[in-house]
C-alpha positions in Angstrom: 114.9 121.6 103.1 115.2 122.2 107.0 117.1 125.4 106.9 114.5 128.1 105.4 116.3 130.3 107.6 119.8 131.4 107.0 121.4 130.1 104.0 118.8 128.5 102.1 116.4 131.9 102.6 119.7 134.1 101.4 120.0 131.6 98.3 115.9 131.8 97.7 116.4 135.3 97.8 119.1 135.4 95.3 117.2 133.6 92.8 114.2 135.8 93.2 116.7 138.6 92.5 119.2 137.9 90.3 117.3 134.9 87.9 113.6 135.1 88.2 112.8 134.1 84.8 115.3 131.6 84.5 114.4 127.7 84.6 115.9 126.5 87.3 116.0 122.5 88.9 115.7 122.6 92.8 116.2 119.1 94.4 114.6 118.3 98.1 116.6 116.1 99.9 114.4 115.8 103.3 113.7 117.2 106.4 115.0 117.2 109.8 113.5 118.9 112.6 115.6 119.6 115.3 115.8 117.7 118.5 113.1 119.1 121.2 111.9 117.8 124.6 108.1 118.6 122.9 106.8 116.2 120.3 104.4 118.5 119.1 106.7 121.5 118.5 109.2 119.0 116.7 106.0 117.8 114.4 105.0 121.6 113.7 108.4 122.3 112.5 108.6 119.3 110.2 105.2 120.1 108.9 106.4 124.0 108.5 109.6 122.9 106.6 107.4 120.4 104.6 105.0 123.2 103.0 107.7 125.6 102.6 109.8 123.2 100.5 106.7 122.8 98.3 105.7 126.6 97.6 109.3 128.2 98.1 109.7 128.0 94.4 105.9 128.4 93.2 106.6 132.0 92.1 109.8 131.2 89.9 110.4 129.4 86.8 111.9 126.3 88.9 111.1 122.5 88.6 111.2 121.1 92.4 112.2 117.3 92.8 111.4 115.7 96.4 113.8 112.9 97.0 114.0 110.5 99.8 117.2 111.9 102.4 118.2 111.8 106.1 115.1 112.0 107.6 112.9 109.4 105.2 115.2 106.7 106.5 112.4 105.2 108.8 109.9 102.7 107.9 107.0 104.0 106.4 103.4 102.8 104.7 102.7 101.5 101.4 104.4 102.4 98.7 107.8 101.4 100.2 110.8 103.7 99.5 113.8 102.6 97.9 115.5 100.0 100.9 118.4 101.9 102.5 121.2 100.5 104.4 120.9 102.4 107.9 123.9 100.9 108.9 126.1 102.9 106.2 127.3 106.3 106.4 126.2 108.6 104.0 124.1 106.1 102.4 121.4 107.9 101.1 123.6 109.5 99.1 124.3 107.2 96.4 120.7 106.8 94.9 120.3 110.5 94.8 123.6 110.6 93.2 123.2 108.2 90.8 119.8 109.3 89.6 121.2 112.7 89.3 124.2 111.8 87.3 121.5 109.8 84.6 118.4 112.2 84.5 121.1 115.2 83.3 123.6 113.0 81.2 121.7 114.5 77.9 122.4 118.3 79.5 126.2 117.0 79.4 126.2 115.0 76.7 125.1 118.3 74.5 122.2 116.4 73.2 120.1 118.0 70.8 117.0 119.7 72.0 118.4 119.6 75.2 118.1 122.6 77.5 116.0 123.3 81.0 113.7 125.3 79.4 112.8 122.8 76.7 112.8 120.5 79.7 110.1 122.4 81.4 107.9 122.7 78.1 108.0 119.1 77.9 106.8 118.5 81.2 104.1 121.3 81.1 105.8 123.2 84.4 104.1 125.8 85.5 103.6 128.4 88.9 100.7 125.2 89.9 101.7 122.0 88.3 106.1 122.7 89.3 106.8 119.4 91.3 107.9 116.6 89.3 108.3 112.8 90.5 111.7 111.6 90.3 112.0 107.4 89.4 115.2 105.4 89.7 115.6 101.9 88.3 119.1 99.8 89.0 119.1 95.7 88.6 116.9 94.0 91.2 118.4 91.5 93.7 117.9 88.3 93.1 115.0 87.5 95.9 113.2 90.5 94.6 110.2 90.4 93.2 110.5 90.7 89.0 109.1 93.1 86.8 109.6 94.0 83.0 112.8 92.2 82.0 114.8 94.0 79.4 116.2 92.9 75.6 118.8 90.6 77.3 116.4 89.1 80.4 117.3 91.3 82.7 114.5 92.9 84.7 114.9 96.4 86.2 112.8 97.9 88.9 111.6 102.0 89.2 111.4 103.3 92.4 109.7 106.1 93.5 112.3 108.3 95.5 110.3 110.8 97.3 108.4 110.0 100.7 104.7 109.1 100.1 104.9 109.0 96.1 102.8 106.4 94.6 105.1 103.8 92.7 105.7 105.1 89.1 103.5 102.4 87.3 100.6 103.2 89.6 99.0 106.0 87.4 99.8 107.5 83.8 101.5 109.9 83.9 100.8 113.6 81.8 104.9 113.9 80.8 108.3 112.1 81.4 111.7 112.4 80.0 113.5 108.8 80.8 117.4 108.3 80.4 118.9 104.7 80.8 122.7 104.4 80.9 124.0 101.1 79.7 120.7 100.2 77.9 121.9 97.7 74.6 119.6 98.4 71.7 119.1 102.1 71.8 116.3 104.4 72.2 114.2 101.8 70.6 114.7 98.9 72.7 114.3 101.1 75.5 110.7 102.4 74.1 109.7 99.0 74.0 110.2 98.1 77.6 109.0 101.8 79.1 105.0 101.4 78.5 104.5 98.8 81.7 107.1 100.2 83.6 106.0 103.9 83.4 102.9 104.5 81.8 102.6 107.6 79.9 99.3 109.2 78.7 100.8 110.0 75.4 103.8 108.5 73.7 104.3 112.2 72.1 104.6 113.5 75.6 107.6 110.5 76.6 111.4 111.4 75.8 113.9 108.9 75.8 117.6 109.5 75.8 120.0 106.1 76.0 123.3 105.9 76.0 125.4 102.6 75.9 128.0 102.8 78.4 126.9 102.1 81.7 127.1 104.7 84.8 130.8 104.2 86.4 131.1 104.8 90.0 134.0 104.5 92.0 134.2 102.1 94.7 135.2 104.4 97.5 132.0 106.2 96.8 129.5 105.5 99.8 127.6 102.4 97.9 123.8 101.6 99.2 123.8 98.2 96.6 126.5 96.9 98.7 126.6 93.5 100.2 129.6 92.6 98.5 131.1 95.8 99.6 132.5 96.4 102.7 132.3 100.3 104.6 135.1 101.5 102.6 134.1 100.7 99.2 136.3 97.7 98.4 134.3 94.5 97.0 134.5 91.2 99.4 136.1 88.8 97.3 133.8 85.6 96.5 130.7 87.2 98.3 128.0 85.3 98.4 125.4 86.4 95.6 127.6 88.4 94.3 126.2 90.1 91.1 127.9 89.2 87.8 127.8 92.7 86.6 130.4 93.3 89.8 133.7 93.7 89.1 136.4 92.1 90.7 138.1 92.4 94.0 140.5 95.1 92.8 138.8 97.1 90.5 138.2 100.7 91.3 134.9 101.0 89.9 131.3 99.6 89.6 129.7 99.4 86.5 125.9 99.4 86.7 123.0 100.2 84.1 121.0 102.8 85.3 118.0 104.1 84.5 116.6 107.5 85.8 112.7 109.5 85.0 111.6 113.1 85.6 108.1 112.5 85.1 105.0 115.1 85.3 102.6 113.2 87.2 99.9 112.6 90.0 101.6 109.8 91.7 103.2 112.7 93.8 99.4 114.0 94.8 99.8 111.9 98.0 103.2 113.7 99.4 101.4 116.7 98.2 98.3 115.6 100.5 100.2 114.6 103.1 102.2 117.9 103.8 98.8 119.5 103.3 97.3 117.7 106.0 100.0 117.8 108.6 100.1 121.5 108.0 96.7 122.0 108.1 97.1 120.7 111.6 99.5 121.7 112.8 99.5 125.6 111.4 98.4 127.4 115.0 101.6 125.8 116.9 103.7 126.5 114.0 102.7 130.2 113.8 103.4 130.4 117.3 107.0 129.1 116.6 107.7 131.4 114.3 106.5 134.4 115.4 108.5 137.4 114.6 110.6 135.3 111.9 108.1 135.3 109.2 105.6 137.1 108.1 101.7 136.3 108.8 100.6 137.0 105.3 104.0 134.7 104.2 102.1 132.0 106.0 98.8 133.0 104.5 100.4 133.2 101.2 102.5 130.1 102.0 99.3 127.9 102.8 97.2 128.9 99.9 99.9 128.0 97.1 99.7 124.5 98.9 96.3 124.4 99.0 96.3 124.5 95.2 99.2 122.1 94.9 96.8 120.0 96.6 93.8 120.6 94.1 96.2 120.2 91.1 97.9 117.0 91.9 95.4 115.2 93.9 92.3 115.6 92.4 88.9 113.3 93.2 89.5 111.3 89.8 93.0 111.7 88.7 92.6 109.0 86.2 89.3 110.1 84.7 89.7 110.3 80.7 87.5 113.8 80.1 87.3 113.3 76.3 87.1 109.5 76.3 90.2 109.4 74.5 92.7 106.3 74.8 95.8 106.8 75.7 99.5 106.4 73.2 101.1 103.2 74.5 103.6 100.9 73.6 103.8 101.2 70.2 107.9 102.4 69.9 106.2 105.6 68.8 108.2 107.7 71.8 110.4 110.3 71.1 114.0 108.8 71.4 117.4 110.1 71.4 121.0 108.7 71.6 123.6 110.4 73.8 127.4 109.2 73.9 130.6 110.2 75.7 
């Protein structure tokens, strides 16, 4: 996200060119404002980046996913990201990989009904509503706080993965499409255990796609779940707390259910706000920064698709019920699909 010059605007371009009417996924993996003796010009650039990553893909057919990355790795308010090890090279890598590898397993799998544009229909993606929260759930650690457990007593926690987002069970949401790799049961157990964890406003509007093998990945892969694995990928024999679901010392992969959401929702409305803000304030220094590279009315243009970002995912009651009607929960009556290898 911190390169809208250069590549990144060349690629934008592209796009714009070449596949303007074709549904596209764009994933944000943070910002990172280059070093500077001036706090303030640093905080103008972040903020520039920030709305630019938001509206950059307003005017095509694109679903944008902020995720947490390099620069989310310091502590920050309630609602807590996803705990990273610091310490580990790489390490945000793995939960962006592994949510990646579960939220498009049904693209792979060839599952029916599967496409990005029937994705996009489903999650009501439009030029105003196009940024989507993305929710990752792995086994908990054993001092962690429990939630849901699954068929077999086995709780899994969803975290939110994008800086600021309200924690997936905090509001309804309007559309999701859930897959969960290594789930026993099927789509039905999995439909069971969903309406607590992410609350949907209609069960019509909540795909599920399971699929029974787990999600494999191999130990030299940077791990972030990894207290029983040293900086090279190999598992400490006899660690202390080790998980049972670990393999032993020389396997060559881990094993792990996964469970990953796309989900339509407000709980992003207070990243949205937040880049709002911030560029709302700092807008004069970053206009000065970039004079001569873009455009005024680019800015203009740029700040009033965030502006209605804003308005469309943080609105003053974004859990009022207009028509008084209840919502579709928890019934097993979501849509749900089976994908294999």
């Amino acid at each position: 996200d911190g390169a809208f010059g250069g590549v990144a605007r060349s690629l934008l371009t592209r796009i714009r060119d070449e596949q303007s009417s074709a549904p596209c996924l764009a994933l944000g993996v943070g910002t990172l404002a280059p070093p500077t003796d001036d706090p303030r010009e640093t905080q103008c650039v972040r903020a520039l980046n920030d709305a630019l990553a938001l509206t950059a893909f307003a005017e095509l057919r694109t679903l944008y996913v902020p995720l947490a990355g390099h620069a989310c790795t310091a502590p920050l308010p309630p609602p807590p990201l996803l705990s990273l090890d610091a310490e580990r090279r790489f390490h945000t890598a793995a939960p962006a990989a592994a949510w990646l590898d579960a939220v498009t397993m049904p693209l792979r799998c060839r599952a029916p009904l599967w496409s990005l544009q029937a994705l996009f229909g489903g999650l009501q993606v439009s030029s105003s509503f196009n940024i989507c929260a993305a929710n990752l759930a792995l086994p908990i650690a054993p001092d962690a706080t429990p939630c849901e457990p699954d068929a077999h007593g086995v709780p899994y926690w969803f975290f939110p993965m994008a800086p600021c987002q309200l924690k997936p069970g905090a509001r309804q949401t309007f559309a999701q499409a859930v897959s969960w790799l290594g789930q026993p049961g099927g789509g039905a157990s999995a439909a069971a255990l969903l309406p607590p964890l992410l609350p949907c406003r209609s069960s019509e509007s909540s795909a599920i796609w399971t699929r029974p093998q787990p999600l494999a990945l191999p130990l030299g892969f940077p791990q972030f779940f990894a207290h029983s694995v040293d900086e090279r990928g190999r598992v400490i024999a006899g660690a202390e707390g080790m998980p049972a679901m670990r393999r032993a010392a020389d396997s060559e992969v881990l094993s792990t259910p996964v469970a990953a959401a796309l989900q339509a929702s407000q709980a992003i409305g207070p990243l949205v706000s937040r880049v709002s803000d911030e560029w709302r304030t700092h807008r004069r220094a970053a206009e000065r920064r970039v004079q001569g590279a873009i455009d005024a009315d680019d800015l203009t243009d740029m700040t009033e698709a965030l502006m209605a970002l804003r308005d469309a995912y943080d609105p003053p009651d974004i859990d009022a019920d207009d028509n008084g009607s209840e919502s579709d929960e928890g019934d097993g009556g979501y849509a749900t699909l089976s994908a294999g290898l």
